[in-house]
C-alpha positions as CSV (number, residue, x, y, z in Angstrom):
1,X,10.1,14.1,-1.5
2,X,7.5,13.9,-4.3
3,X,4.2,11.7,-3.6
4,X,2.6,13.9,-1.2
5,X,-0.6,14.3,-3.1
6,X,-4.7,14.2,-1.8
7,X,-4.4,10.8,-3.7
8,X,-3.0,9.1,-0.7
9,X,-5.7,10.7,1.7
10,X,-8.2,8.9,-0.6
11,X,-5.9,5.6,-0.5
12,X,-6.1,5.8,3.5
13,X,-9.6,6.4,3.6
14,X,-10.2,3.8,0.9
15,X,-8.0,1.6,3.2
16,X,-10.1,1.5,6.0
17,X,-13.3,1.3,3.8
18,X,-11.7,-1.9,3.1
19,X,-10.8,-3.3,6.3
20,X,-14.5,-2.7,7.2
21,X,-15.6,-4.9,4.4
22,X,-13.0,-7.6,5.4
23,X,-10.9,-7.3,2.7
24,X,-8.1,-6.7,3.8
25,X,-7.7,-10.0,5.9
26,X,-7.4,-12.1,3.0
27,X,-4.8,-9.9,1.4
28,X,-2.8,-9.6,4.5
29,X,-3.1,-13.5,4.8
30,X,-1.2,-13.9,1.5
31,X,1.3,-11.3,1.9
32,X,2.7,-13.4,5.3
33,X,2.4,-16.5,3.3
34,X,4.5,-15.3,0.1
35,X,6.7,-13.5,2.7
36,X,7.0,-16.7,5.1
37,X,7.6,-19.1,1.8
38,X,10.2,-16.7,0.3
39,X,12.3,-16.2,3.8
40,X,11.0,-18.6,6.3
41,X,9.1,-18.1,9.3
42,X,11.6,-16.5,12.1
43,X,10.2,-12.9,12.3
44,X,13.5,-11.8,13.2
45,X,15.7,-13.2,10.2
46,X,13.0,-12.1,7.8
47,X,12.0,-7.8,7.5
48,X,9.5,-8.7,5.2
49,X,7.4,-11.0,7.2
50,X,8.0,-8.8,10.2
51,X,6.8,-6.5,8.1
52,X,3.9,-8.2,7.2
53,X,2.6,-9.5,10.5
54,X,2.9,-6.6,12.1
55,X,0.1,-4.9,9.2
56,X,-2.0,-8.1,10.2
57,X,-1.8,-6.7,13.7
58,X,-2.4,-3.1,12.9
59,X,-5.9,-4.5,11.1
60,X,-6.7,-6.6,14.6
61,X,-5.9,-10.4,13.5
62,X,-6.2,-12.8,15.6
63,X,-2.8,-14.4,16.3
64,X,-4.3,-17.6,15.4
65,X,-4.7,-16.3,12.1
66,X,-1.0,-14.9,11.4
67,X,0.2,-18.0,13.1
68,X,-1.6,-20.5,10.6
69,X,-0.7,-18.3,7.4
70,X,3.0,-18.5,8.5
71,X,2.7,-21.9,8.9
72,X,1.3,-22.5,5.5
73,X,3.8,-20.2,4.0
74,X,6.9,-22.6,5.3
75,X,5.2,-25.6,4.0
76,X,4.2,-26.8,7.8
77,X,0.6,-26.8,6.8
78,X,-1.1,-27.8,3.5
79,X,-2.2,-24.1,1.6
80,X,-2.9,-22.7,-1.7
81,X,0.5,-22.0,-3.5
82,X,0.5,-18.1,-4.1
83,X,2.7,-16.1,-6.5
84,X,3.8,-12.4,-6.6
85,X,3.5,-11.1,-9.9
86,X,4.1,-7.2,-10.8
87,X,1.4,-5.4,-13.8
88,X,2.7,-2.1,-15.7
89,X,0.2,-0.5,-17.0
90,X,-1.2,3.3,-17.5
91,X,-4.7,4.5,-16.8
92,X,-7.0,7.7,-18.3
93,X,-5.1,10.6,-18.4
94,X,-1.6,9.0,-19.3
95,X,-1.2,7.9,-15.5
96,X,1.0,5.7,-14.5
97,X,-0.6,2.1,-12.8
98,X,1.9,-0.3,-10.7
99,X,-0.4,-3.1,-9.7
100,X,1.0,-6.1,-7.2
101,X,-0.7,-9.5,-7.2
102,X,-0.5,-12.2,-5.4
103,X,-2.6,-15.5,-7.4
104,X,-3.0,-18.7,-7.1
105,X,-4.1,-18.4,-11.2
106,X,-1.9,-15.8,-13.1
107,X,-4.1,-16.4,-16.1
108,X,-6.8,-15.5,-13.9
109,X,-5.6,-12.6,-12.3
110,X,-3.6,-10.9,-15.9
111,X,-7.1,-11.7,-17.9
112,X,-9.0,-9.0,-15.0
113,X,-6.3,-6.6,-14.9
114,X,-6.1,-6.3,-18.4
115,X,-10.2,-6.0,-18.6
116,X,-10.3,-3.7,-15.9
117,X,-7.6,-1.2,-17.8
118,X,-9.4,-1.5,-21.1
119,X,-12.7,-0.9,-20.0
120,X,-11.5,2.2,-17.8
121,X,-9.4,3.9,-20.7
122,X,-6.3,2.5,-19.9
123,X,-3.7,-0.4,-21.4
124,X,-1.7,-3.4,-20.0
125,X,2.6,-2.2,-20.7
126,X,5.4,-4.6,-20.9
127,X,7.3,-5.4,-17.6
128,X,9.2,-2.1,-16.8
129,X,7.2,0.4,-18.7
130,X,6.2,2.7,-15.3
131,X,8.7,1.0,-12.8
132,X,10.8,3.6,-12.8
133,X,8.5,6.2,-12.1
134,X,7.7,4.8,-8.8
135,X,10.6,4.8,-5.8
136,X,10.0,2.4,-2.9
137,X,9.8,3.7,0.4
138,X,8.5,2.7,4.4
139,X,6.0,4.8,5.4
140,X,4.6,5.2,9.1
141,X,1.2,6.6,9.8
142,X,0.6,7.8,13.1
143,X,-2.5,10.8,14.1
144,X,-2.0,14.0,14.9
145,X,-4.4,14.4,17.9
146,X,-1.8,13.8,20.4
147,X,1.7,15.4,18.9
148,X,2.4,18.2,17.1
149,X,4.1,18.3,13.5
150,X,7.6,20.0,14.9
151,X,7.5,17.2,17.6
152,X,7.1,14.3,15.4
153,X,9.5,15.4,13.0
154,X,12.0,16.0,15.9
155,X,10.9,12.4,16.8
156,X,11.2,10.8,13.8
157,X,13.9,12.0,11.8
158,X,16.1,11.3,15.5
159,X,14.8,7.5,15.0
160,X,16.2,7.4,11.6
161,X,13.4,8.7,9.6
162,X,13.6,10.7,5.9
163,X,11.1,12.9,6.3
164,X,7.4,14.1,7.6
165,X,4.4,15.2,6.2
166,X,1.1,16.4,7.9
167,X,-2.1,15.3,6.3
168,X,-5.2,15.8,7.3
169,X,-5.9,14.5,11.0
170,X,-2.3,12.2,10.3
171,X,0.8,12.4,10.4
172,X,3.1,10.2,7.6
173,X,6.8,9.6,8.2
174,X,9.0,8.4,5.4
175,X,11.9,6.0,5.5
176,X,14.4,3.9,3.7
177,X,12.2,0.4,3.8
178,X,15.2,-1.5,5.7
179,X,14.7,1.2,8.2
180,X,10.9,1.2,8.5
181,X,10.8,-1.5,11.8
182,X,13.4,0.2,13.3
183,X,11.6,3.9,13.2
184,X,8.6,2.4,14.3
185,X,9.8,0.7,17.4
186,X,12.1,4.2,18.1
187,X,8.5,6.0,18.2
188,X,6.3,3.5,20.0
189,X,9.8,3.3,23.0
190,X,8.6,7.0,22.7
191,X,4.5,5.9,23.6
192,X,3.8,7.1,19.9
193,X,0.8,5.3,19.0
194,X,1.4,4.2,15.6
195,X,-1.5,3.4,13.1
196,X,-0.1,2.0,9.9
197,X,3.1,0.7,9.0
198,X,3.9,0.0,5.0
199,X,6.1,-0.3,2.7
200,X,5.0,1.7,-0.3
201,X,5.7,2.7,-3.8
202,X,6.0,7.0,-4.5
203,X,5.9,8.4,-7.8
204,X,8.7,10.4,-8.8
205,X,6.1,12.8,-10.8
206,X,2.5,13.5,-10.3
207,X,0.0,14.1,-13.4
208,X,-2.0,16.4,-12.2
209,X,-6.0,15.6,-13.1
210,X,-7.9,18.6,-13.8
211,X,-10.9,16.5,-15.5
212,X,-14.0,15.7,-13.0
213,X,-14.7,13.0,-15.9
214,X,-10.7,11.9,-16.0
215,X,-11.1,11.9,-12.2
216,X,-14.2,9.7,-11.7
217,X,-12.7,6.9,-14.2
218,X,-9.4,6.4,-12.5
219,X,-10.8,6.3,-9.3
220,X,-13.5,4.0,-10.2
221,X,-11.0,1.7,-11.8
222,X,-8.6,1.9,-9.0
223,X,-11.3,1.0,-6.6
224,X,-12.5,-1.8,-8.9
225,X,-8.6,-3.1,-9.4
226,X,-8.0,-2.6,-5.3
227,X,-11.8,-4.7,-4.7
228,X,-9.8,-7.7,-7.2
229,X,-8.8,-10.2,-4.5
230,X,-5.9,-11.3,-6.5
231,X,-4.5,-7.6,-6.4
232,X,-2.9,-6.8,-3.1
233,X,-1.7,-3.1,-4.0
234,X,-2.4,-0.3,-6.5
235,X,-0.1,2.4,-6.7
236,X,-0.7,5.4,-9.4
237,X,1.4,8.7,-10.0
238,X,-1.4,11.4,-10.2
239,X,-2.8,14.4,-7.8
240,X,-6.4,15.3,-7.9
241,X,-6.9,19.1,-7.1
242,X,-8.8,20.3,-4.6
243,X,-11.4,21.9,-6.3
244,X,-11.6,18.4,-8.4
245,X,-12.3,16.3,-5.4
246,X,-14.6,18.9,-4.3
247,X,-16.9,18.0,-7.1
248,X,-16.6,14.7,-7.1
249,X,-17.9,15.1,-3.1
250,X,-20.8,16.5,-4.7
């Protein structure tokens, strides 16, 4: 399966940089709202919002929290009416940006994407101009401390999963995203501690970045398009070296 790049160590590390800074609540807040207004509030007749809450948990929500942005999303209590919108777009280096909002303003929110890709090198496409370089998947993240890689892929692929890749101190489990819920509840019947639980976007094809310079502009304007509150996800199809990362450490 392509997509298994350092790129999304830096997103997960980048992730929890986020929750510490809050972030992440308000972002998680309007994905159970959209999900909530576009298939109701039962948990069980809607994947997505199950889906959803259960990242709110992951990230330590109070239940009051998911409860009242559920609520809003149904209509049950007065909110801000939020719409999904999809950017196409490529950054320096020819890379590939898919970038999901979720506004209240789409003027708003198009007008800062836009800036943000200018000023970084890149340029705003036309709907379905990177789309299909990207294939949606689930994706499970669960740490390595306490099972081994043959283990969790025995685990996992049993439960229904794709496939497993060790990273780091993780490890990440890919699945079809209609079977995401049900591989996660298969490991944790299995007192597998999971971390993270996503539905994500992988690139068919990396770019692979050899520039330090190329490197240090796409990452600055991911992190600035990821710190927009309008923008709930960034996905990009490039793989930063080793020895590139290394520098930029420096």
């Amino acid at each position: 399966m392509s997509g298994h790049s350092k790129w999304s160590t830096i997103k997960r590390k980048k992730g929890a940089k986020d929750a510490a800074r809050g972030k992440i609540f308000t972002k998680l807040i309007k994905e159970i709202q959209i999900a909530a207004k576009m298939g109701g509030g039962d948990e069980e007749a809607n994947p997505r919002l199950k889906t959803a809450v259960q990242g709110a948990k992951d990230a330590n929500m109070p239940k009051k929290n998911i409860e009242r942005a559920i609520q809003k999303g149904t209509g049950e209590l007065e909110g801000v009416n939020y719409e999904e919108y999809c950017y196409e777009g490529y950054g320096p280096g020819g890379v590939a940006i898919l970038i999901n909002a979720t506004t209240d303003n789409k003027k708003r929110t198009v007008a800062e994407v836009r800036h943000l890709l200018d000023k970084y090198g890149g340029n705003l496409g036309t709907t379905g101009s990177v789309a299909w370089m990207f294939e949606t998947k689930g994706k499970i993240v669960v740490s390595s401390e306490n099972i081994s890689e043959d283990d969790i892929f025995m685990a996992a692929t049993e439960a229904g999963a794709e496939d497993v890749v060790t990273e780091d101190e993780v490890h990440v489990i890919y699945t079809e995203p209609s079977d995401l819920m049900t591989v996660r509840n298969e490991l944790e019947k299995q007192n597998i501690e999971v971390q993270e639980s996503v539905i994500d976007k992988l690139p068919k094809n990396e770019i692979k970045i050899d520039s330090v310079d190329v490197a240090k502009k796409l990452l600055k304007l991911i992190d600035f398009l990821e710190d927009n509150d309008d923008v709930s996800e960034v996905f990009a199809n490039f793989d930063i070296p080793e020895e590139i990362i290394e520098q930029l450490e420096e």
